[in-house]
C-alpha positions in Angstrom: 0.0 0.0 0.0 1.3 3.6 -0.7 1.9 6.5 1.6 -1.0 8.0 -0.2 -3.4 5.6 0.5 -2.4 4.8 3.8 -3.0 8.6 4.6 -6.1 8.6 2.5 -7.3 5.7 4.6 -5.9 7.1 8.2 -7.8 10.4 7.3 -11.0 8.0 6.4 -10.8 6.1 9.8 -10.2 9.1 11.7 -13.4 11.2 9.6 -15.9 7.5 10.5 -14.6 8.2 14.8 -15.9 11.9 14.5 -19.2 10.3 13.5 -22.2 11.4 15.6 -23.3 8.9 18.1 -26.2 7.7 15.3 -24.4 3.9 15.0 -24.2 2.6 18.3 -20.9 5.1 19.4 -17.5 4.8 18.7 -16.9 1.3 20.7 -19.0 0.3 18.4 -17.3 1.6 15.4 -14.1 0.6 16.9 -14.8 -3.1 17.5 -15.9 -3.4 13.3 -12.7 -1.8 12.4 -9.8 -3.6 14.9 -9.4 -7.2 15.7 -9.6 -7.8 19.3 -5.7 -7.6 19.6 -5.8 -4.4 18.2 -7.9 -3.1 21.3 -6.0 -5.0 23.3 -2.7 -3.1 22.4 -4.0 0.1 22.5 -5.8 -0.3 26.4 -2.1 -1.6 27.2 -0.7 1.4 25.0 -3.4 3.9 27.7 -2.2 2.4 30.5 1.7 2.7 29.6 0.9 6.1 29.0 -1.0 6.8 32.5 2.0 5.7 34.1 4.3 7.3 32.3 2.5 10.9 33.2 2.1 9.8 36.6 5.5 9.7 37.0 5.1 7.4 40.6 7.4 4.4 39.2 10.5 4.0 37.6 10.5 2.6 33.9 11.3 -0.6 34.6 8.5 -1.2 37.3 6.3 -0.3 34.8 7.5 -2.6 32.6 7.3 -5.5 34.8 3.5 -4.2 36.0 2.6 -3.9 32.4 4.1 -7.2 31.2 5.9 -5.2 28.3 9.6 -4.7 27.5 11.6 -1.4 28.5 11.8 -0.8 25.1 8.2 -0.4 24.5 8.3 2.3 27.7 10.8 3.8 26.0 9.0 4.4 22.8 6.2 5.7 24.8 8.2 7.8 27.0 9.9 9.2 23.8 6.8 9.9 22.0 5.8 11.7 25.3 8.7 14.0 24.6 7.5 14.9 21.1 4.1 15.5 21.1 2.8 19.3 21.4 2.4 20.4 24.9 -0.8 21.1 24.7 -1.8 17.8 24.0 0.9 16.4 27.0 -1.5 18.7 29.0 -4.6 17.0 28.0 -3.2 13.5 27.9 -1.7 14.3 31.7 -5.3 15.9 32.4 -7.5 13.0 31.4 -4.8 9.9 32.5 -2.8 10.8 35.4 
């Protein structure tokens, strides 16, 4: 698949979640589009991310809570570091 049409598609998925709540909500929308995996991954990916913006544990207890490698709390806590501060507030805001 190109770049194109993997942004043409990403743009697509994220248009169908700004949906109004007239099909059943976006759990609803999200369970047709991702395998159960999928969902899986990205609770795991939320709760990485709590803890990182809690800040309470070291990375490598959060590792071994999470049942992930340090080097997927490193990728998180990288991406943390690159993401506009406005949304670091929000994410801190709604997770922490």
């Amino acid at each position: 698949m190109s770049v194109k049409a993997r942004t043409a598609g990403w743009k697509e998925f994220l248009r169908l979640c700004q949906l109004p709540d007239t099909t059943g909500g976006l759990d609803e929308i999200l369970q047709a589009l991702l395998t159960h995996e999928e969902i899986s991954q990205l609770a795991l990916r939320v709760e990485l991310l709590r803890a990182l913006l809690k800040g309470e544990k070291p990375q490598r207890q959060i590792a071994s809570d999470l049942g992930v490698s340090i080097a997927t709390i490193t990728r998180g806590s990288n991406m943390l570091k690159t993401i506009k501060p406005k949304l670091h507030k929000f994410l801190g805001d709604e997770l922490a």
